[in-house]
C-alpha positions in Angstrom: 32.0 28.7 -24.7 29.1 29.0 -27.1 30.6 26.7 -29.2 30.9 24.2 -26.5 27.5 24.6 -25.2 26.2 24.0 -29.2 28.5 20.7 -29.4 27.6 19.4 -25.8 23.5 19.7 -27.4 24.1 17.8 -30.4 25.9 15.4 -28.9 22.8 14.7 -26.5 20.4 14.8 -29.5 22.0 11.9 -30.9 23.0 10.1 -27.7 20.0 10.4 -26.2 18.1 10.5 -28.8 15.9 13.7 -28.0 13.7 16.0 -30.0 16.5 18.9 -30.3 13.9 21.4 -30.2 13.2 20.6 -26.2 16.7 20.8 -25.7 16.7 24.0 -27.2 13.8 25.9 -25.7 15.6 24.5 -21.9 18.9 26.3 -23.1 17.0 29.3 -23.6 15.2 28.8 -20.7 18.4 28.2 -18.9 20.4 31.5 -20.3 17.6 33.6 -19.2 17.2 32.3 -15.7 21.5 33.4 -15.8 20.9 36.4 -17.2 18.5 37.5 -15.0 20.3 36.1 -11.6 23.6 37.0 -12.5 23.2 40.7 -14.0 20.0 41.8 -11.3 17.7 41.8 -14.1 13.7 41.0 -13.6 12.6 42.8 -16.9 11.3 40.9 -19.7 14.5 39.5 -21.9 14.7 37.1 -25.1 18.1 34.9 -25.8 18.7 34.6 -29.4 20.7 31.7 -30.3 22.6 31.1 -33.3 24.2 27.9 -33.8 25.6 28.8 -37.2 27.7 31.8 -35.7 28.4 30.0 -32.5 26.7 33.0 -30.5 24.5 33.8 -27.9 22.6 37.2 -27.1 20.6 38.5 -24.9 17.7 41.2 -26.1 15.9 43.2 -23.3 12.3 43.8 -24.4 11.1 47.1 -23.7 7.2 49.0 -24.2 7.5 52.5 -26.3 5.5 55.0 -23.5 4.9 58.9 -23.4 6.2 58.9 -19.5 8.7 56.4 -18.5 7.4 54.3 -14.4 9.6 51.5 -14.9 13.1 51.4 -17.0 13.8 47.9 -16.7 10.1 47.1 -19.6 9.5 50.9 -20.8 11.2 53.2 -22.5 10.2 56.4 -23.9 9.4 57.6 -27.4 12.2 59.8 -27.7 14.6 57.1 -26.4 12.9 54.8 -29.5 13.3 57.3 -31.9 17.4 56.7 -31.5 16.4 53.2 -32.6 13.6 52.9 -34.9 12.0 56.4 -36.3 9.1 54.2 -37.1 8.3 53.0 -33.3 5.1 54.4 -31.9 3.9 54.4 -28.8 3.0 50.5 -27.0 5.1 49.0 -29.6 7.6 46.3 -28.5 11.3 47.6 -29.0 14.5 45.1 -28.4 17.6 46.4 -27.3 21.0 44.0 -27.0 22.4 43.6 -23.4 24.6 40.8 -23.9 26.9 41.3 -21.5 30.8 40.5 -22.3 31.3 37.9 -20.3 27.9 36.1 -20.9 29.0 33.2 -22.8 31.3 31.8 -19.4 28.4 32.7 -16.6 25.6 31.4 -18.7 27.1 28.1 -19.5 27.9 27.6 -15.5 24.4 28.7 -14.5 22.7 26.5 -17.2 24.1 23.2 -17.0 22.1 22.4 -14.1 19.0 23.6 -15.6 19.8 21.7 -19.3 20.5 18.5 -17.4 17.4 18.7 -15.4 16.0 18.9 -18.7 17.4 16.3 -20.6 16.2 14.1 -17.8 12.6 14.7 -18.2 13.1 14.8 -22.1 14.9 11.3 -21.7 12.0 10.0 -19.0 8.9 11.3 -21.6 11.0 9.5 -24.6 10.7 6.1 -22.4 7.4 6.6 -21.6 6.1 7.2 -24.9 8.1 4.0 -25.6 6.8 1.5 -23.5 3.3 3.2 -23.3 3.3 1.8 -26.4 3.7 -1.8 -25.1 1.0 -2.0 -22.7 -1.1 -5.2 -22.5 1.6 -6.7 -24.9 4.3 -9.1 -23.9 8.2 -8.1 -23.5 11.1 -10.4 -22.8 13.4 -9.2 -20.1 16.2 -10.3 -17.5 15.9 -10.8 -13.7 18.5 -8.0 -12.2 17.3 -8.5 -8.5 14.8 -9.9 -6.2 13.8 -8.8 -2.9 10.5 -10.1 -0.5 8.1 -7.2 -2.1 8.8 -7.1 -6.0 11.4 -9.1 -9.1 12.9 -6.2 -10.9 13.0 -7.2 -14.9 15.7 -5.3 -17.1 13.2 -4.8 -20.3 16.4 -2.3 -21.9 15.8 1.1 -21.2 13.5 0.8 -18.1 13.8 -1.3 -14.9 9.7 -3.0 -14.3 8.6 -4.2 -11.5 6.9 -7.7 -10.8 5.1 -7.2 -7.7 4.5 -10.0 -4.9 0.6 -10.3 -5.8 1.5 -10.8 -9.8 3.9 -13.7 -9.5 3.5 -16.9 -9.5 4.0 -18.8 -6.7 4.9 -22.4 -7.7 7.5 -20.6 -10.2 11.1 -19.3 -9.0 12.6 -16.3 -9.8 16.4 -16.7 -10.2 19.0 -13.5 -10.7 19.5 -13.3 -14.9 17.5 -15.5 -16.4 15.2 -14.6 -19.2 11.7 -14.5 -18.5 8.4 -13.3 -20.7 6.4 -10.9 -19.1 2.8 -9.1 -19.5 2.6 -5.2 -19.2 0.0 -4.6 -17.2 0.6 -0.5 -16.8 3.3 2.2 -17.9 3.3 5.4 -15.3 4.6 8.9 -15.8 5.7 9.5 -12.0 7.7 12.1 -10.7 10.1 9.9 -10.5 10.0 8.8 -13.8 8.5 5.9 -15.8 7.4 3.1 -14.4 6.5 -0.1 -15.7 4.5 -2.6 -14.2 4.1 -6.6 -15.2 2.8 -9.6 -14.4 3.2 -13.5 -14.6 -0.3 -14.3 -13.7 -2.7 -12.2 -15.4 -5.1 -13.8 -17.9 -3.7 -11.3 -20.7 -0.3 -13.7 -20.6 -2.0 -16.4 -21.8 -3.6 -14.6 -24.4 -0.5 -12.9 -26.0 1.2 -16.1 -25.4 -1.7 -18.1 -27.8 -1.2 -15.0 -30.3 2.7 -15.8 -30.7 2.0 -19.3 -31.2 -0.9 -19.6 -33.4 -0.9 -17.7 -36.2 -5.0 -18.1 -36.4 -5.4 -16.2 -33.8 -2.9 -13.4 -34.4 -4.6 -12.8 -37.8 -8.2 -13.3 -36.3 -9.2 -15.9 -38.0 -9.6 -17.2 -34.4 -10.7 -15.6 -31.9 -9.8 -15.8 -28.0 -13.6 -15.1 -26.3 -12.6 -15.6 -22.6 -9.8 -16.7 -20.3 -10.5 -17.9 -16.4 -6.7 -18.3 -15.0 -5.3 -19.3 -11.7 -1.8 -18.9 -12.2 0.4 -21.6 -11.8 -2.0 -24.5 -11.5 -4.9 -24.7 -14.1 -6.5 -22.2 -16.9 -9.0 -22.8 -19.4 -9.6 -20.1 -23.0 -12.5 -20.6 -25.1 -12.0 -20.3 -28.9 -14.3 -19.3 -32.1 -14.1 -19.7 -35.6 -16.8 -17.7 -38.0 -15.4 -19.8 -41.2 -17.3 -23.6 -40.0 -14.6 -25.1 -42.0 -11.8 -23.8 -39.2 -11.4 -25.9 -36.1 -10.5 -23.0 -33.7 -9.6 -25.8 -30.8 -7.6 -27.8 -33.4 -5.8 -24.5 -34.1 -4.7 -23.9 -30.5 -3.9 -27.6 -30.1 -1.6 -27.5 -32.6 -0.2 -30.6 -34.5 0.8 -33.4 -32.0 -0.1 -30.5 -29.5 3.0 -28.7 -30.0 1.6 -24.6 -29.9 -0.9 -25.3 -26.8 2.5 -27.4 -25.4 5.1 -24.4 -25.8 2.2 -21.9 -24.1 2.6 -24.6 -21.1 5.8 -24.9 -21.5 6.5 -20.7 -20.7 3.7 -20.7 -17.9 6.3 -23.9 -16.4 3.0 -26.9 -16.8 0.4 -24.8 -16.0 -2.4 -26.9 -16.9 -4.8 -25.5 -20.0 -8.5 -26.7 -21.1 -8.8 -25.0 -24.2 -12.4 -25.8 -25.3 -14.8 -24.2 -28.3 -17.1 -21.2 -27.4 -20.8 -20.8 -28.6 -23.6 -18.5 -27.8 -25.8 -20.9 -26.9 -25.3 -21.4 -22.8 -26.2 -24.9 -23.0 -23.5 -26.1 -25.5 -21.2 -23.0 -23.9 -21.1 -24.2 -20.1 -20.8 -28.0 -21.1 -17.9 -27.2 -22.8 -16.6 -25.3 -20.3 -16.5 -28.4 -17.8 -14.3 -29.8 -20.0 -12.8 -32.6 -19.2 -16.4 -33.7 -17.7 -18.7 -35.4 -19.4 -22.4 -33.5 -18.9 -25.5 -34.8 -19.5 -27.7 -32.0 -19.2 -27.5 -28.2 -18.5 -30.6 -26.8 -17.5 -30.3 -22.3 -18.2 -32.1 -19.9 -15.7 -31.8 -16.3 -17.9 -33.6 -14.5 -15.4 -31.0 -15.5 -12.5 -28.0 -16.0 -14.8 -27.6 -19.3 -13.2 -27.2 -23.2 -14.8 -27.8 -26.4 -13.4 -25.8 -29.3 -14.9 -26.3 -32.8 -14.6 -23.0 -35.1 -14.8 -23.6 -38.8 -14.5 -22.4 -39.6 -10.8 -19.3 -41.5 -11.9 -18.1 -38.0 -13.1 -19.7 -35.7 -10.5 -16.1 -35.3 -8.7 -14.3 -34.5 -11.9 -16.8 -31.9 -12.8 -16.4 -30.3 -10.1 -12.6 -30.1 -9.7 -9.9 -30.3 -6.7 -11.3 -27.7 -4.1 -14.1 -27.0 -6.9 -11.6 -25.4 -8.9 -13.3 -26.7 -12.7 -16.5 -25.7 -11.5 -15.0 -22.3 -10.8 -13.2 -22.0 -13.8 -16.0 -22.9 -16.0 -18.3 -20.3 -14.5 -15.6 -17.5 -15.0 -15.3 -18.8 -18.4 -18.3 -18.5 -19.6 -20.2 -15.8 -17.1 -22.8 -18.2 -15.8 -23.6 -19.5 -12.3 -23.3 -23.2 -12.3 -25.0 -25.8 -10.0 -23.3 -29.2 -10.2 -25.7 -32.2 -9.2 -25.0 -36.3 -10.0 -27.7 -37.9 -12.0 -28.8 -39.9 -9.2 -29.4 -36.5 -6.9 -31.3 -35.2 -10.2 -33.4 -37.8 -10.2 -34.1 -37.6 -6.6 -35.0 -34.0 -6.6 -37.7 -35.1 -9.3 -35.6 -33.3 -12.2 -36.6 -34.1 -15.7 -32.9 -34.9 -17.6 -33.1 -34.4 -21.6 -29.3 -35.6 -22.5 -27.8 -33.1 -24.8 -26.1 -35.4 -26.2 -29.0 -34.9 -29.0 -27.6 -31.4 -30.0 -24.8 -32.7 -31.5 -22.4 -30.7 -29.4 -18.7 -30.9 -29.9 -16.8 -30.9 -27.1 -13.5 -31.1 -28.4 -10.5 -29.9 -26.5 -7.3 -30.5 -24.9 -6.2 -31.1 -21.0 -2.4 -31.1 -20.9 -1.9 -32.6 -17.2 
């Protein structure tokens, strides 16, 4: 039976691929619980096993005392002597009670034990493994859908796409193939658990990594990202080296990287425009595709006012004020939108910033 047990745990170390050592220390575990239930035994015992000889034993670990109060973790001196001449009193003395039929009972008692274990040593191997994959983005298939969460098959582990990080306008259909962001990995008592999402900004950024290889190797660099999934997003860019266009970069030639981003998020619309650390050149960028005439900057209030000519004042601000949004989660600022004509009815002095030079390149994939 030894032998069988010794098989059976090799044969899990490689299927399973589990640190044998774990698998060991639940055996023993396991062997002592048997010992100890099946032979009335509540002393303090050690189980030796030797997976050279096949064998399994059982030591009972007894004090060396003058006056013996409890046989099953004393013994006395004179008893020790039989043993060891050199034991002395309060030394540690272990005696073999392997009983004969050990091997049989122990196996029976410890498979339940040894599974038990090989779960949680299976469940902390996943979790180390996907812990790993946190805020990064994993391809998996749709096994099932029900009205609270889509369940993804990422390989070893079932995640779940709650209701609140889907996206709406999309449809989730049994089996296909779908890219999703790892938002968390749990340890839970009932195991690991992973949890994605379709709709958080960290998507779109590991989405821009896989297609442009300036930003994976930081020669550009993602700033910020204002998202409302399924309809309109908008990521501002830099480039320390002048002589790299960072929105050029995530444009892509004939607009094919920013295009295959779009194409994965199914024509979510993207304004990628160029970050700066100046607000005034920042926030007119960020009301890309508006053109802005002037952007006055309140530091003390972290608030902006920004002049659009009036032709433009409904663009600027965006269906249901969603640009205007956008752009002020983008870049951190409060923004006031007025027309030029209100501007210059309020008695507003407008200096066109036009004279800075800005750039406000970018792209609007509608």
């Amino acid at each position: 039976m030894s032998n069988e047990l010794f098989d059976a745990l090799n044969f899990l170390v490689k299927e399973k691929n589990i640190d044998k050592t774990i698998l060991l220390e639940a055996l023993e575990a396991a062997l002592i619980s048997a010992y100890k239930k099946n032979f009335n035994s509540s002393g303090n015992v050690r189980v030796e096993l030797d997976e050279d000889e096949g064998t399994m034993k059982v030591y009972a670990r007894k004090v060396v005392v003058d006056e013996l109060e409890n046989e099953l973790e004393e013994i006395t001196l004179e008893e020790a002597h039989e043993i060891n001449l050199s034991l002395e009193v309060d030394d540690v003395v272990e005696i073999e009670v392997t009983p004969k039929d050990f091997g049989r009972i122990a196996a029976q008692a410890a498979k339940q034990v040894v599974t038990q274990r090989v779960r949680e040593a299976e469940r902390s191997v996943i979790f180390t493994e996907y812990e790993d994959r946190e805020e990064d983005v994993m391809t998996g298939i749709i096994q099932r859908v029900d009205s609270n969460f889509v369940y993804v098959d990422l390989g070893r582990i079932e995640a779940k796409l709650a209701e609140q990080e889907q996206i709406s306008t999309e449809s989730y259909e049994v089996h296909s193939r779908i890219k999703v962001y790892v938002t968390k990995v749990e340890n839970t008592s009932k195991g690991p658990q992973v949890l994605i999402s379709r709709a958080h900004p960290g998507l779109l950024k590991r989405l821009f990594e896989m297609e442009v290889p300036e930003i994976y190797d930081g020669t550009v660099e993602v700033k910020s990202i204002s998202r409302e999934a399924g309809d309109r997003s908008k990521i501002s860019v830099y480039a320390a080296d002048e002589e790299v266009d960072p929105v050029g970069s995530c444009v892509g030639p004939k607009g094919q990287r920013v295009q295959a981003v779009v194409d994965e998020l199914n024509g979510e619309k993207i304004d990628i425009v160029e970050w700066s650390e100046d607000p005034v050149v920042y926030v007119s960028n960020a009301l890309s595709p508006s053109k802005v005439l002037d952007v006055i900057v309140d530091e003390e209030n972290n608030s902006t006012v920004v002049i659009v000519p009036d032709y433009q004042l409904s663009l600027a601000i965006g269906k249901r004020g969603q640009n205007a949004r956008l752009a002020a989660k983008l870049t951190g600022w409060k923004i006031d939108i007025k027309s030029e004509s209100a501007a210059k009815e309020e008695g507003i002095e407008i200096n066109p910033i036009s004279e800075l030079e800005v750039d406000q390149e970018d792209e609007l994939l509608d």
